[in-house]
C-alpha positions as a Markdown table, in Angstrom:
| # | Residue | x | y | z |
|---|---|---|---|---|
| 1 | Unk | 93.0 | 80.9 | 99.7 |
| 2 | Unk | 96.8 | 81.6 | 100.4 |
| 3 | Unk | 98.0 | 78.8 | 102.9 |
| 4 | Unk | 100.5 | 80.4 | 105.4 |
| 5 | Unk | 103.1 | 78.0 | 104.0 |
| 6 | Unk | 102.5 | 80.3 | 100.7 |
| 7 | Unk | 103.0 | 83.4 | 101.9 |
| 8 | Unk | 107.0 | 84.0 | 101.0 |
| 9 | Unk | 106.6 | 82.6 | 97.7 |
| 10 | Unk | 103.9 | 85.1 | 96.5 |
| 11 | Unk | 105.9 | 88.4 | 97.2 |
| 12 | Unk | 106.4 | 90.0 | 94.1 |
| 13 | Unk | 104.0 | 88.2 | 92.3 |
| 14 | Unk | 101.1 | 90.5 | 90.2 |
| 15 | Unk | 97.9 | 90.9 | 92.0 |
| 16 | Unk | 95.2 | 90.8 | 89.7 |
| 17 | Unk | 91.0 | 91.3 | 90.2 |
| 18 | Unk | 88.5 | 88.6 | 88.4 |
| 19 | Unk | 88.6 | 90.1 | 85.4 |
| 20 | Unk | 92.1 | 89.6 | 84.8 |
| 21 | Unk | 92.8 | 93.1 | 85.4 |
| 22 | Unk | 96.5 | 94.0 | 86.7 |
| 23 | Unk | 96.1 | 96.0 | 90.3 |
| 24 | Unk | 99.6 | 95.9 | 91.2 |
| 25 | Unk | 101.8 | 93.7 | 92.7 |
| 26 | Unk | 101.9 | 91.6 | 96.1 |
| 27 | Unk | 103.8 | 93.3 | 98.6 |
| 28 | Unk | 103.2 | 91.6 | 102.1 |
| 29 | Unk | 100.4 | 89.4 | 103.6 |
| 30 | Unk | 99.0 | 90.4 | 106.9 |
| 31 | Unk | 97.7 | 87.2 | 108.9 |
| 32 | Unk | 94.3 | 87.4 | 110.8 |
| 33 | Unk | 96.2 | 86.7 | 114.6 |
| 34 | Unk | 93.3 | 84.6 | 115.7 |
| 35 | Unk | 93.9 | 82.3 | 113.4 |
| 36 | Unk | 97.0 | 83.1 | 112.0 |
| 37 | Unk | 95.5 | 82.4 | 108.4 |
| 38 | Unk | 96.2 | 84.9 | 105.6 |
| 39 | Unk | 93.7 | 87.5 | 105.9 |
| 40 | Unk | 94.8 | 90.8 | 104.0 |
| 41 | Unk | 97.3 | 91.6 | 101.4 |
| 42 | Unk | 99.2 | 94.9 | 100.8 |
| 43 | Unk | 99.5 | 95.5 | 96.8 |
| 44 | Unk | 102.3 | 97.8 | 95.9 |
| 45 | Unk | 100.1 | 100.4 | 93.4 |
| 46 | Unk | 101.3 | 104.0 | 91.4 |
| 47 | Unk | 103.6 | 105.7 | 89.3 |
| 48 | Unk | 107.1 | 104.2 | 89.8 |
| 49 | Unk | 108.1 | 107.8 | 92.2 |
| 50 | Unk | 104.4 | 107.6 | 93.2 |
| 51 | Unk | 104.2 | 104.4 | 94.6 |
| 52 | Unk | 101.8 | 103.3 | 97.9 |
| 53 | Unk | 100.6 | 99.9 | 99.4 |
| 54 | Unk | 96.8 | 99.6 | 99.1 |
| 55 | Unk | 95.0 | 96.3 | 101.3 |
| 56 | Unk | 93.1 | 93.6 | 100.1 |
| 57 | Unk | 91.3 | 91.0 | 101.7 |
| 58 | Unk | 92.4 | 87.4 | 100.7 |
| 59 | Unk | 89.3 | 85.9 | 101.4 |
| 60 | Unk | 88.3 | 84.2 | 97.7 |
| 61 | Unk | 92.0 | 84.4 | 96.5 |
| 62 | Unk | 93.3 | 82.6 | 93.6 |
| 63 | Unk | 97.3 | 81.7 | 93.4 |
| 64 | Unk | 97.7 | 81.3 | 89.2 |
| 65 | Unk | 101.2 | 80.8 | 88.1 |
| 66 | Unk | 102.2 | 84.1 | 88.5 |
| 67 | Unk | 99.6 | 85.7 | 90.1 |
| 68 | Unk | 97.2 | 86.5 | 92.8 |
| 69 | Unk | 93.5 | 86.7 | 91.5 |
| 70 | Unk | 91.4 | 88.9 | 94.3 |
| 71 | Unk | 87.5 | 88.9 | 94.3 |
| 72 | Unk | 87.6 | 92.4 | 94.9 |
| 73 | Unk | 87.7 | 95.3 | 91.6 |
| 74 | Unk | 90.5 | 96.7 | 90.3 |
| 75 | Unk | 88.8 | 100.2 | 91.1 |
| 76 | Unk | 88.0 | 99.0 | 94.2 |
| 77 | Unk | 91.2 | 98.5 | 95.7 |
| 78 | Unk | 92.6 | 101.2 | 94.1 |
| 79 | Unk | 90.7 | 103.0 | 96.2 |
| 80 | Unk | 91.1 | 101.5 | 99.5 |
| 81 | Unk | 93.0 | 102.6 | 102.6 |
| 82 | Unk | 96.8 | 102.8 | 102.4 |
| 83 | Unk | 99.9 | 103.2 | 103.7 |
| 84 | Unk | 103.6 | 104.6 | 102.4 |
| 85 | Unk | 105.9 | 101.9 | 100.8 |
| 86 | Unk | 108.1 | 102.3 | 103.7 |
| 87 | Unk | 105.3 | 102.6 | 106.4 |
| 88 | Unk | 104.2 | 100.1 | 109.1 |
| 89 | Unk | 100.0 | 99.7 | 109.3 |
| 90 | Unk | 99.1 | 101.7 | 112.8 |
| 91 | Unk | 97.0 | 99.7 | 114.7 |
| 92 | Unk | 94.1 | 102.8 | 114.8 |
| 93 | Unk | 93.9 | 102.2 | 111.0 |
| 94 | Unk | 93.1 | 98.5 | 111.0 |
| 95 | Unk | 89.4 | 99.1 | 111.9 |
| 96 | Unk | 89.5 | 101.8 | 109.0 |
| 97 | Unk | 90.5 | 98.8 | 106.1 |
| 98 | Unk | 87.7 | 96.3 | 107.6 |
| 99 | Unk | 84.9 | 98.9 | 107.3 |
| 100 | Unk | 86.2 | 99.7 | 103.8 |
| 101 | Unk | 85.3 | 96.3 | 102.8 |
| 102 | Unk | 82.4 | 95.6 | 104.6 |
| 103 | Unk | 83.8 | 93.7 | 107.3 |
| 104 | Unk | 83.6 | 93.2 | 110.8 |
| 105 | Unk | 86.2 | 94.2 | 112.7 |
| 106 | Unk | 86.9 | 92.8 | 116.1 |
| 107 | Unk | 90.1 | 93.0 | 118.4 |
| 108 | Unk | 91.5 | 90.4 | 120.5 |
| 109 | Unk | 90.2 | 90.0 | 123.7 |
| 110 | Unk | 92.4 | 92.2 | 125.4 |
| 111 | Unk | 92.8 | 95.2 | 122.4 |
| 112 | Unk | 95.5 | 93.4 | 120.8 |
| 113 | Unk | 95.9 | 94.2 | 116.9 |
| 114 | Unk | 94.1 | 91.8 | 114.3 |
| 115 | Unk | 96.7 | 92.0 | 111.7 |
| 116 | Unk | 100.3 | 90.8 | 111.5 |
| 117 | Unk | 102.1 | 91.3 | 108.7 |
| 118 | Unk | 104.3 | 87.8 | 107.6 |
């Protein structure tokens, strides 16, 4: 797992599934704000005039020397929800990324968002 103290140093870094496979390459970290742990990555994906930022859980992650080994298939994220390279994550699309990967999605107490991006 990424340790918050982490997080700068990763940017840029390739993000790559278990197999070794290249997905693209780190572009923020989103920290659960419960906990303020890591909890989601964005991973900068496409043809260099095509390019998006597809999320990841962290959960599992791997820091290698130059990379960040996700437990989740290259196809697999590839295929998750996304956002422009210049966009901001709306908060009505947070629920959206949990349920892509199976997970449960729960709000702060009060409605607050449940990812902050670091």
């Amino acid at each position: 797992m990424i340790s918050a103290a982490d997080v700068r140093e990763w940017r840029d870094h390739h993000v790559v599934d278990a197999k070794g496979r290249k997905i693209g390459t780190l572009e923020a970290v989103y920290v659960d704000t419960a906990t303020d742990e890591p909890a989601m990555a964005t991973v900068r994906t496409g043809m260099p005039t095509r390019q998006r930022l597809v999320f990841v859980p962290l959960d599992d992650a791997v820091l290698g020397p130059d990379y960040v080994m996700v437990s989740y298939s290259k196809g697999e994220v590839r295929k998750a929800p996304s956002i422009g390279t210049d966009d901001i994550l709306p908060a009505e699309q947070e629920e959206t990324i949990f349920q892509y990967y199976d997970m449960v999605y729960r709000p702060g107490v009060h409605g607050e968002r449940r990812l902050a991006r670091r």
